[in-house]
Jmol script that loads the backbone (N, CA, C; Angstrom):
load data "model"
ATOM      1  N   UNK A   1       2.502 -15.882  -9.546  1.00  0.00           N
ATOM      2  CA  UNK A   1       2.728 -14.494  -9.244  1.00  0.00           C
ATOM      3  C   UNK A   1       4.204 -14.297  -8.869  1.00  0.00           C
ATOM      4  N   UNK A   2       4.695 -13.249  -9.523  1.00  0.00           N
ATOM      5  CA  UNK A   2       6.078 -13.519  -9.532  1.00  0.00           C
ATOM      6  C   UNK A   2       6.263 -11.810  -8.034  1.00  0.00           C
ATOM      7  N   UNK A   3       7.573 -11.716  -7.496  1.00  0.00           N
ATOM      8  CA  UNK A   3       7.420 -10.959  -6.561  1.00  0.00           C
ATOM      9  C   UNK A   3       8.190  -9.731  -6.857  1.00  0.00           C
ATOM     10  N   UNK A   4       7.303  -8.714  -7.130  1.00  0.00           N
ATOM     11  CA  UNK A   4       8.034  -7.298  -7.953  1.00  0.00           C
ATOM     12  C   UNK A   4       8.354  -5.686  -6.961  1.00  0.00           C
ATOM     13  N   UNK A   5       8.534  -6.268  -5.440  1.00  0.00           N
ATOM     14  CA  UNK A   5       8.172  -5.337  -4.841  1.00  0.00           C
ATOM     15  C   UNK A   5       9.417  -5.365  -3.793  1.00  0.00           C
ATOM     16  N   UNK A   6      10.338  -4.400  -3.575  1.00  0.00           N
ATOM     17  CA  UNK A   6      11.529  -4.438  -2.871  1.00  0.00           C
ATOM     18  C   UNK A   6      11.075  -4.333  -1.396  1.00  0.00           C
ATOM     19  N   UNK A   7      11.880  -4.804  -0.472  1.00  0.00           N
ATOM     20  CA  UNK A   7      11.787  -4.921   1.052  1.00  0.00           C
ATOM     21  C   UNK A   7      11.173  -3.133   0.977  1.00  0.00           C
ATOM     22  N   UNK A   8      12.079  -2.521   0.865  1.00  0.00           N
ATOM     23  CA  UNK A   8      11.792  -0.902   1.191  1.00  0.00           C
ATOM     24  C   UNK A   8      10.368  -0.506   0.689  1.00  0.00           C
ATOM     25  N   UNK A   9      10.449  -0.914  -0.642  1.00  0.00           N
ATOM     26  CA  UNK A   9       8.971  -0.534  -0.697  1.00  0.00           C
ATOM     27  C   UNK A   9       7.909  -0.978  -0.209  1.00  0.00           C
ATOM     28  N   UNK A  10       8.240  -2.058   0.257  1.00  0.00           N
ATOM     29  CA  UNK A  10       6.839  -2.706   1.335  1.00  0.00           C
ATOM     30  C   UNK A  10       6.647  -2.270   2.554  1.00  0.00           C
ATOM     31  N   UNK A  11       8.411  -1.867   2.767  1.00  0.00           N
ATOM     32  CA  UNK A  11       8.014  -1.192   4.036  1.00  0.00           C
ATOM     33  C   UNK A  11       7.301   0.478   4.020  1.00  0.00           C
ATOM     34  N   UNK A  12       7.516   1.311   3.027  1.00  0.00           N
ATOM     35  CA  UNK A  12       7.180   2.206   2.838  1.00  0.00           C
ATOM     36  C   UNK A  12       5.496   1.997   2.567  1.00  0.00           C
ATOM     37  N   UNK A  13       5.367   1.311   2.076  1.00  0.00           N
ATOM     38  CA  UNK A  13       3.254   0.998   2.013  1.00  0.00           C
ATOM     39  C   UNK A  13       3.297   1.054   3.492  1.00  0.00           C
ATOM     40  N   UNK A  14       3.688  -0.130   4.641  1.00  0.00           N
ATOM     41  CA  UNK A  14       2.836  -0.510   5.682  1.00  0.00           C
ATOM     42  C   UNK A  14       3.047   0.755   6.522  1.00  0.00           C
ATOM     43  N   UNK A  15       3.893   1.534   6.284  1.00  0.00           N
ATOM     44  CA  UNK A  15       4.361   3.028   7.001  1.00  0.00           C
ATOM     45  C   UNK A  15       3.164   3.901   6.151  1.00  0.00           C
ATOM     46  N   UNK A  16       2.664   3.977   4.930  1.00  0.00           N
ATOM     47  CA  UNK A  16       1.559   4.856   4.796  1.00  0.00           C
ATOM     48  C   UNK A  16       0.444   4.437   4.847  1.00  0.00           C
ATOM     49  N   UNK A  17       0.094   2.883   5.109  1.00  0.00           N
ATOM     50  CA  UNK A  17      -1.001   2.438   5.414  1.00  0.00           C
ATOM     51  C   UNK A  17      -1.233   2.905   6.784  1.00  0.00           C
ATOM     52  N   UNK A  18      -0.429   2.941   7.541  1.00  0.00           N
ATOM     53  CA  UNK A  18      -0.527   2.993   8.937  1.00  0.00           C
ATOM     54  C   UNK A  18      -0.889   4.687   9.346  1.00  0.00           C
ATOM     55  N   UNK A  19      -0.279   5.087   8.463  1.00  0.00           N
ATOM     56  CA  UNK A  19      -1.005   7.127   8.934  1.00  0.00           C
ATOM     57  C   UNK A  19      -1.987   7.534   8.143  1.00  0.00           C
ATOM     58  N   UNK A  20      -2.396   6.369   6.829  1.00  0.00           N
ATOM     59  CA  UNK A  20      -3.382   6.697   6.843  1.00  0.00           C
ATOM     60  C   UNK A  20      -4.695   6.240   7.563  1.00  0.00           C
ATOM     61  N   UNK A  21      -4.572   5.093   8.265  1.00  0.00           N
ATOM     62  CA  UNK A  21      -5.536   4.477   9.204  1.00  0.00           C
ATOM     63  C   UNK A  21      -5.404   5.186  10.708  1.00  0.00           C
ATOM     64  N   UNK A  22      -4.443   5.776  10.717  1.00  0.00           N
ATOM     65  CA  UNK A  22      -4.097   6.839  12.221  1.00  0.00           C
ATOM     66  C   UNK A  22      -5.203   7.846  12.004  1.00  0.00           C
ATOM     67  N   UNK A  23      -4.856   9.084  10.582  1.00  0.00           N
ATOM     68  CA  UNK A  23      -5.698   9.711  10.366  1.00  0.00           C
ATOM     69  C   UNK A  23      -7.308   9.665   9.898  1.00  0.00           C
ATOM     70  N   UNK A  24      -7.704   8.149  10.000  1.00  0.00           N
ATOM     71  CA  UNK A  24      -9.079   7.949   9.804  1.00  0.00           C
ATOM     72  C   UNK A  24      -9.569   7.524  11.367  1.00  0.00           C
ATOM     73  N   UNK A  25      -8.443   6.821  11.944  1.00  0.00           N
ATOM     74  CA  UNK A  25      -9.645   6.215  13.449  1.00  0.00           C
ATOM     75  C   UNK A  25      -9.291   7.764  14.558  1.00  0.00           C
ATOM     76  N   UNK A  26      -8.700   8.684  14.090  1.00  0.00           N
ATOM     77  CA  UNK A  26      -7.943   9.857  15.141  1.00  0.00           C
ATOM     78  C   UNK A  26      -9.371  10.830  14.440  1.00  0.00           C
ATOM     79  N   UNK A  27      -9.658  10.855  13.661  1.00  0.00           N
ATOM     80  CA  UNK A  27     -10.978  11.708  13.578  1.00  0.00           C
ATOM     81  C   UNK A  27     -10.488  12.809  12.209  1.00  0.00           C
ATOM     82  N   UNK A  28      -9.105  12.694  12.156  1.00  0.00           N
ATOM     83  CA  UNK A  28      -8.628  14.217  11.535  1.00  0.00           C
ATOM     84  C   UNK A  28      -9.311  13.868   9.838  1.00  0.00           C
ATOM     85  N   UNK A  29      -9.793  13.061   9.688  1.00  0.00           N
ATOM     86  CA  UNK A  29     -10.137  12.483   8.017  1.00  0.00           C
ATOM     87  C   UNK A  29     -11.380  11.619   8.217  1.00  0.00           C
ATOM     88  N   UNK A  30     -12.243  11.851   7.700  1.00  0.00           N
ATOM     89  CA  UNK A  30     -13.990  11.396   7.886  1.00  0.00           C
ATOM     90  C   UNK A  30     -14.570  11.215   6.372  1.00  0.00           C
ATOM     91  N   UNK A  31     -15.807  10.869   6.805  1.00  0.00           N
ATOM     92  CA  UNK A  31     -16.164  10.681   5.095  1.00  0.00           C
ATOM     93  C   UNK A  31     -15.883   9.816   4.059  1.00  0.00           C
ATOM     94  N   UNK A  32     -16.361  10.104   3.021  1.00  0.00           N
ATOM     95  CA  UNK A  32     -16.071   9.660   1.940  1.00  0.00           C
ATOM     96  C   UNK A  32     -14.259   9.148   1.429  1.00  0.00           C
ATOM     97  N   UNK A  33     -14.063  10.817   2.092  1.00  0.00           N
ATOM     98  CA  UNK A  33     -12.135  10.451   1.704  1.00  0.00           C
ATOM     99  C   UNK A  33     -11.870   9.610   2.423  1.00  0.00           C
ATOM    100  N   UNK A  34     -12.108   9.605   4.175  1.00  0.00           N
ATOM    101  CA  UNK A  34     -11.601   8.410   5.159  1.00  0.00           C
ATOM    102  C   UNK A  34     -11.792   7.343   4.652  1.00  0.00           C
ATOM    103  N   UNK A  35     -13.342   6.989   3.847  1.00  0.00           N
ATOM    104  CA  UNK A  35     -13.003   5.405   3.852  1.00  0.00           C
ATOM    105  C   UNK A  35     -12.346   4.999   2.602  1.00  0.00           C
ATOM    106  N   UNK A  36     -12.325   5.791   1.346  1.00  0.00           N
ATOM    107  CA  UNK A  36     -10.907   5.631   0.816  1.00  0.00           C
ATOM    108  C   UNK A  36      -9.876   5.723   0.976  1.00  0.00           C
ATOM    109  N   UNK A  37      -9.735   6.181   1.810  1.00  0.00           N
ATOM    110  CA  UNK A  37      -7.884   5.992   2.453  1.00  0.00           C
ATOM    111  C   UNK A  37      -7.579   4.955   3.346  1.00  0.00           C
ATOM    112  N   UNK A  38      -8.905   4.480   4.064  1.00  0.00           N
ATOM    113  CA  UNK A  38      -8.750   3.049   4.361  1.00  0.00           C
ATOM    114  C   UNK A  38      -9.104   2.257   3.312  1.00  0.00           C
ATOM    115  N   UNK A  39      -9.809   2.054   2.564  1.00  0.00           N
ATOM    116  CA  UNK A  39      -9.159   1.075   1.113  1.00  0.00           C
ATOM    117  C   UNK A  39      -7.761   0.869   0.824  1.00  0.00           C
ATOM    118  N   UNK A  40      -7.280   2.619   0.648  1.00  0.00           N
ATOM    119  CA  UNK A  40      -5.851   2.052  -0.029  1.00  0.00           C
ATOM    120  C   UNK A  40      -4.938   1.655   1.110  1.00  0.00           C
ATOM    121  N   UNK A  41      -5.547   1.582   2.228  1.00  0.00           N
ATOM    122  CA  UNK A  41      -4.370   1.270   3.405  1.00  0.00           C
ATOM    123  C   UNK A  41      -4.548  -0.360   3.475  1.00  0.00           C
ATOM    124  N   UNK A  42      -5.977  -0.861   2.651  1.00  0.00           N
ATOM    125  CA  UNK A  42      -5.670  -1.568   3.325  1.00  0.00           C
ATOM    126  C   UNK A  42      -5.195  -2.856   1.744  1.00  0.00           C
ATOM    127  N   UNK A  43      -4.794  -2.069   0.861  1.00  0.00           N
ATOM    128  CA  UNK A  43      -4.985  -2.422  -0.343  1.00  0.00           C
ATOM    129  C   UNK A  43      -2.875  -2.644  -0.254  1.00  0.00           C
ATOM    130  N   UNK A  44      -2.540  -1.289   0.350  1.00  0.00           N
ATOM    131  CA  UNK A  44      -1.288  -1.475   0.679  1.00  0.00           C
ATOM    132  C   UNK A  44      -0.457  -2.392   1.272  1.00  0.00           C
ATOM    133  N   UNK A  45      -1.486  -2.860   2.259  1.00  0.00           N
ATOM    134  CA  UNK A  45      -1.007  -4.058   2.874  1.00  0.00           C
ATOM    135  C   UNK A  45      -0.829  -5.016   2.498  1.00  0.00           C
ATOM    136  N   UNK A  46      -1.748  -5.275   1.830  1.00  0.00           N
ATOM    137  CA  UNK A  46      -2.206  -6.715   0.715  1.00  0.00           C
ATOM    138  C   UNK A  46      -1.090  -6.648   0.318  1.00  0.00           C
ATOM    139  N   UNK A  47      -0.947  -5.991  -0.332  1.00  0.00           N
ATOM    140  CA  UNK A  47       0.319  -5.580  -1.633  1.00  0.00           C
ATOM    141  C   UNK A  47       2.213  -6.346  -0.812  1.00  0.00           C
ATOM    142  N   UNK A  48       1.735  -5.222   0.256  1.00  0.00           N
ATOM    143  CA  UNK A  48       3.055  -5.444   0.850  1.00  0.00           C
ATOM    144  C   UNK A  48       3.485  -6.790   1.412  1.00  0.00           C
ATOM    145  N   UNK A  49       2.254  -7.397   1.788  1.00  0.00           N
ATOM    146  CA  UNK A  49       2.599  -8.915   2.285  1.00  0.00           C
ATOM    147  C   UNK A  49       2.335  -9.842   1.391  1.00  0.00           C
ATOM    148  N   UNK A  50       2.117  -9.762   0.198  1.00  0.00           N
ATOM    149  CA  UNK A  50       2.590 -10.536  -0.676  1.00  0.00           C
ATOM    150  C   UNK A  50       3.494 -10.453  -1.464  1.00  0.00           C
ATOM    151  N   UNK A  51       4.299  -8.581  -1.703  1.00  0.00           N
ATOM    152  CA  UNK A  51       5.105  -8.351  -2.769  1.00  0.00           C
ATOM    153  C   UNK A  51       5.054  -8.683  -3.735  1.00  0.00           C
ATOM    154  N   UNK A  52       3.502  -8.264  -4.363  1.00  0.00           N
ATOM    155  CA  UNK A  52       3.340  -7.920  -5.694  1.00  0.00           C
ATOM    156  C   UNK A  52       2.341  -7.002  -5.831  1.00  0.00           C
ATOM    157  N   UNK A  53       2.539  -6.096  -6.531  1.00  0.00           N
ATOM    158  CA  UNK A  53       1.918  -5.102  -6.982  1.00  0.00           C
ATOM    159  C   UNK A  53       1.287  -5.355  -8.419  1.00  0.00           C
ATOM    160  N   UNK A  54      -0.094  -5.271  -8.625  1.00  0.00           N
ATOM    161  CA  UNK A  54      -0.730  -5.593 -10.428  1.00  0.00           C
ATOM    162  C   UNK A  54      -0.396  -4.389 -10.942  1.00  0.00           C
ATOM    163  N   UNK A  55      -0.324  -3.203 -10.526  1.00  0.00           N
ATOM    164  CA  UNK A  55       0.062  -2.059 -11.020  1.00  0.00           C
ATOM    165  C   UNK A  55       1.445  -2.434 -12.125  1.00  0.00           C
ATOM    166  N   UNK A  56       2.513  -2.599 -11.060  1.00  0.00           N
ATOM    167  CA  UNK A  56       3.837  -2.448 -11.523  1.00  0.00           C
ATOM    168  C   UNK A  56       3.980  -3.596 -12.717  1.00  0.00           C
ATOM    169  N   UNK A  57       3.142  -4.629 -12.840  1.00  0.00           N
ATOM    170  CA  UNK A  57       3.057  -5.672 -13.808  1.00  0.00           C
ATOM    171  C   UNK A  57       2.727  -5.100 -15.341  1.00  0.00           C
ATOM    172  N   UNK A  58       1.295  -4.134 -14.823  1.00  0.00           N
ATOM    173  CA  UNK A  58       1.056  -3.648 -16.437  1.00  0.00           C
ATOM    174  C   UNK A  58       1.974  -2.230 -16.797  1.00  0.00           C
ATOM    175  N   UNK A  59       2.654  -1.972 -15.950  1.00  0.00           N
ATOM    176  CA  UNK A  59       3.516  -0.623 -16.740  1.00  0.00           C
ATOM    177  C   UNK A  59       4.758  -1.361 -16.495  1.00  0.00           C
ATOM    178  N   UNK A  60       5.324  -2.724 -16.672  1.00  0.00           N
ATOM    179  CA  UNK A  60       6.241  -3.400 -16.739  1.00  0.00           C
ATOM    180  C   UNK A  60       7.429  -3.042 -15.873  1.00  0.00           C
ATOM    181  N   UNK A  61       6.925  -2.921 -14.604  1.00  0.00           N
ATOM    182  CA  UNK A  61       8.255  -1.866 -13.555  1.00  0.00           C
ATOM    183  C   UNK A  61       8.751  -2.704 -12.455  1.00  0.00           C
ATOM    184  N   UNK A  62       9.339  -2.858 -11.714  1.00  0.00           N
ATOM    185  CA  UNK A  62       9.526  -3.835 -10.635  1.00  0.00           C
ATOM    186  C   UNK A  62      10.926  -3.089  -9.661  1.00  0.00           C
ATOM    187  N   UNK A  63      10.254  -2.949  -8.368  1.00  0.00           N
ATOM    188  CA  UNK A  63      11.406  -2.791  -7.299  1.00  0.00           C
ATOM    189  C   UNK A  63      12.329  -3.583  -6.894  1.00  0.00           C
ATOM    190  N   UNK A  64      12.404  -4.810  -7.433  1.00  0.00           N
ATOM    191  CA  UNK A  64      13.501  -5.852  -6.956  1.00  0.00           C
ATOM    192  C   UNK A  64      14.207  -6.431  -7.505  1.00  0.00           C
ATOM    193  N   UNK A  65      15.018  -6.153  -7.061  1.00  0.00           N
ATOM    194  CA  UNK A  65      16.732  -6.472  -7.472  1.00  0.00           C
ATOM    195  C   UNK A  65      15.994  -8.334  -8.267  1.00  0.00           C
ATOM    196  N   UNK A  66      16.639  -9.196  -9.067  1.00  0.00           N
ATOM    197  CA  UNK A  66      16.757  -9.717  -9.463  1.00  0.00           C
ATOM    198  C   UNK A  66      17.804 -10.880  -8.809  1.00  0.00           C
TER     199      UNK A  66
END
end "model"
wireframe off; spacefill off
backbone 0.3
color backbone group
């Protein structure tokens, strides 16, 4: 697994993982949507602490400098 994901953008996941898990345990987001938005929060994370994204692999894109 090669690493396609720039410092910034990892930091930018764990910054929207984090409001979106604010707005699911704070009450303001329930349901069905809440626990998809904790998926992708927590899908973000994954992402971010490994710096790689499968997304950016199949549309051939990559945040990091070389």
């Amino acid at each position: 697994m090669i690493k396609n994901m720039s410092s910034i953008d990892r930091g930018i996941r764990v910054v929207v993982a984090a409001v979106f898990a604010y707005l699911y345990f704070s009450g303001i987001v329930a349901g069905a949507l809440g626990i998809l938005l904790m998926v992708f929060a927590a899908v973000f994370l994954i992402t971010s602490s490994i710096a790689f994204c499968p997304l950016y692999v199949l549309f051939n894109f990559s945040t990091r400098k070389s």
